[in-house]
Structures are given as C-alpha cells and as structure tokens.
C-alpha positions in Angstrom: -22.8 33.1 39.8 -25.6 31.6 41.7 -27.3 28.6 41.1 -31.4 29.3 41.4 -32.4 25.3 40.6 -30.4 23.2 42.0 -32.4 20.4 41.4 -32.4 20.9 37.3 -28.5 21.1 37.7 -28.0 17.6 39.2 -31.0 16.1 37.1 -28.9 17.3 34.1 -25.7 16.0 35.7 -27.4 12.6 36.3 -28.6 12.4 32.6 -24.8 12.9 31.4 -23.9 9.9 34.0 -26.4 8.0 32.0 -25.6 8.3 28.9 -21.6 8.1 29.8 -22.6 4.9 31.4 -24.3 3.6 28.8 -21.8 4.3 25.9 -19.4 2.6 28.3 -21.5 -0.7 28.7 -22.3 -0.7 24.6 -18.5 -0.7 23.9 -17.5 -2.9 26.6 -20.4 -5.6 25.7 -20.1 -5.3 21.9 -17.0 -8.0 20.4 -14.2 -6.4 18.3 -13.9 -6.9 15.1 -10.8 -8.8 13.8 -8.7 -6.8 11.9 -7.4 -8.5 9.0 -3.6 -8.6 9.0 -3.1 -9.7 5.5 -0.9 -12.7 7.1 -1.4 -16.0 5.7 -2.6 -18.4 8.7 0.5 -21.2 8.9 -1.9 -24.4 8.5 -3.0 -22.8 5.4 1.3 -22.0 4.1 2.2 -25.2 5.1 -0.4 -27.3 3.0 0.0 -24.6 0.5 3.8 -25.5 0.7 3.2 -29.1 1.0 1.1 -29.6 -2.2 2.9 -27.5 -4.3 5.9 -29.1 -3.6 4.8 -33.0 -4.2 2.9 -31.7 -7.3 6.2 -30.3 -8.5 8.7 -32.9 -7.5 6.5 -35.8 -8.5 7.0 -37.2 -11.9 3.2 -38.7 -12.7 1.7 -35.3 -11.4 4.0 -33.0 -13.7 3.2 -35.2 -16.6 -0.6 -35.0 -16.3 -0.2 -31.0 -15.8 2.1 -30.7 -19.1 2.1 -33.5 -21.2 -1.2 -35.2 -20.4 -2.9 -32.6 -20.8 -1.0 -29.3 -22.7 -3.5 -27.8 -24.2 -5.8 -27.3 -21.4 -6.2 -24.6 -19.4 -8.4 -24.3 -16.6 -10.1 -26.1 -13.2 -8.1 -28.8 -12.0 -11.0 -31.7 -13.1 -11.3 -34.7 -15.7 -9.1 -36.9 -17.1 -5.4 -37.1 -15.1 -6.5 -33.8 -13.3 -8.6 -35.5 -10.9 -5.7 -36.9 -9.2 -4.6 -33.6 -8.8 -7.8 -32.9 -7.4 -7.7 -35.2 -5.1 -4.3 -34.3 -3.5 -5.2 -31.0 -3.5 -8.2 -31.7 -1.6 -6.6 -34.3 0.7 -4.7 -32.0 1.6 -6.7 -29.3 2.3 -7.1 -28.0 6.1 -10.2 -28.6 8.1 -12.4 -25.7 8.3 -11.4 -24.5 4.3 -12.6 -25.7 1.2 -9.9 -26.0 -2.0 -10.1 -25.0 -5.6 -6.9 -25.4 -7.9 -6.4 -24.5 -11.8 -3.9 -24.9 -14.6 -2.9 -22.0 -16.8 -1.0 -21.2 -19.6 0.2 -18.0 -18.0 0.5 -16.2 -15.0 -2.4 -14.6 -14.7 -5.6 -16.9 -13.5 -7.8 -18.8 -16.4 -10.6 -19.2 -14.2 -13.8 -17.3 -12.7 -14.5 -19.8 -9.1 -16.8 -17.0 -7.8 -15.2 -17.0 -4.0 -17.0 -15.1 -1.8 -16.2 -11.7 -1.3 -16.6 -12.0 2.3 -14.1 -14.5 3.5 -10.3 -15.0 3.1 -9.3 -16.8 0.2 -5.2 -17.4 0.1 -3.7 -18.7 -2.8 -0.1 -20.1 -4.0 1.6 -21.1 -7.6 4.3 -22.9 -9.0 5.5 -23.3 -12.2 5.5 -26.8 -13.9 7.5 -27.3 -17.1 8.6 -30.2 -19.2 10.2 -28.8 -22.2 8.6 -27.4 -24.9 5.5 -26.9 -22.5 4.9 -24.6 -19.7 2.2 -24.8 -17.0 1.3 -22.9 -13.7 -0.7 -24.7 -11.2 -2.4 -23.1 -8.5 -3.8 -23.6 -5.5 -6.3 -21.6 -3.5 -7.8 -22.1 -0.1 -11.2 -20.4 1.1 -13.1 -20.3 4.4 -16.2 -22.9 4.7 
C-alpha cells in the first residue's frame, strides 16, 4: 500500500491528537461527582442518638409527648412541644437545619417539603406512658 499524501495522513493524525488531548483535559479539569453512599454522616448519628435518647429517658419530655399532649399529632411546635423544639434544634449540627414530629403511628403525620436535592437523614423512637403511645422523630437536612 502506498501512501500518495502524506501530508493529509499526518494532518488527520494531528486532528485525532487533538481531540484525544482534549477529552483528556475536560475529564481531568472537570470535579467528580460524589457518589452518594447511603451512609449516615457520624455528626448527624450521634446527635440523632443524643436527642433521642434524652427525649426518651427524660421524664418532663415524655410527658409533654404523651400525656401533655395525646391527642396531637404532628410538627413538634406550641404548647410543651416547643421545648422539644428547642432541644432538638440545640442540638442540631452546624451546617443542617432540624425538623421533628409526633405521630400516632409509624408512618410520618407530616408533609415538611424537604428538598429533593439534598440529604435529609432521619431517626425515631418510640415514647409510651401507658394507655398512650407516641413516636417522635427527628430529621436532619442540609442548609
């Protein structure tokens, strides 16, 4: 086989350098996404773990959640609740915003609206203090 232009040959050739080069700089320059690893971070576990834990050992907090007020359901706001609140958002870890509700059931009473785009991680615990039945929990969202 001869070659007749040998100049269109490496003109071609240097083209396909070009565009190899460039694809190479685009990938190299361009940052990574961050695959999500469905792990809870461990600042956001242990305040999850922290809250739940006071809410449900301490005595004034597992009233207000069964007794004071049993026949609510919902956002963890008014009346003895906004302690709650309060812990719950004290305790929340820079950089995350906090949102907590009381249910009658398993399944959540509440519509917050979190954003679809961020990581929202959430915890519960069962309250009780016979005849009634509560689960609180806790979620925590990116800012």
């Amino acid at each position: 086989m001869v070659i007749r232009n040998k100049k269109g040959v490496v003109k071609t050739l240097e083209a396909v350098i070009a565009v190899v080069a460039l694809l190479a700089f685009i990938l190299i320059i361009l940052p990574e996404r961050e695959i999500p690893t469905g792990e809870v971070p461990a600042e956001i576990e242990t305040a999850q773990q922290a809250i739940l834990d006071e809410i449900s050992l301490n005595k004034n907090y597992r009233d207000c959640i069964t007794i004071g007020s049993a026949a609510y359901q919902g956002k963890c706001q008014g009346g003895c609740l906004s302690s709650v609140e309060s812990f719950v958002a004290a305790k929340t870890p820079a950089g995350y915003q906090a949102a907590c509700e009381v249910c009658n059931s398993a399944i959540s009473c509440v519509d917050f609206g979190f954003p679809v785009d961020k990581s929202v991680y959430t915890d519960s615990v069962f309250i009780a203090n016979k005849p009634v039945t509560k689960v609180l929990r806790v979620y925590f969202y990116e800012k």
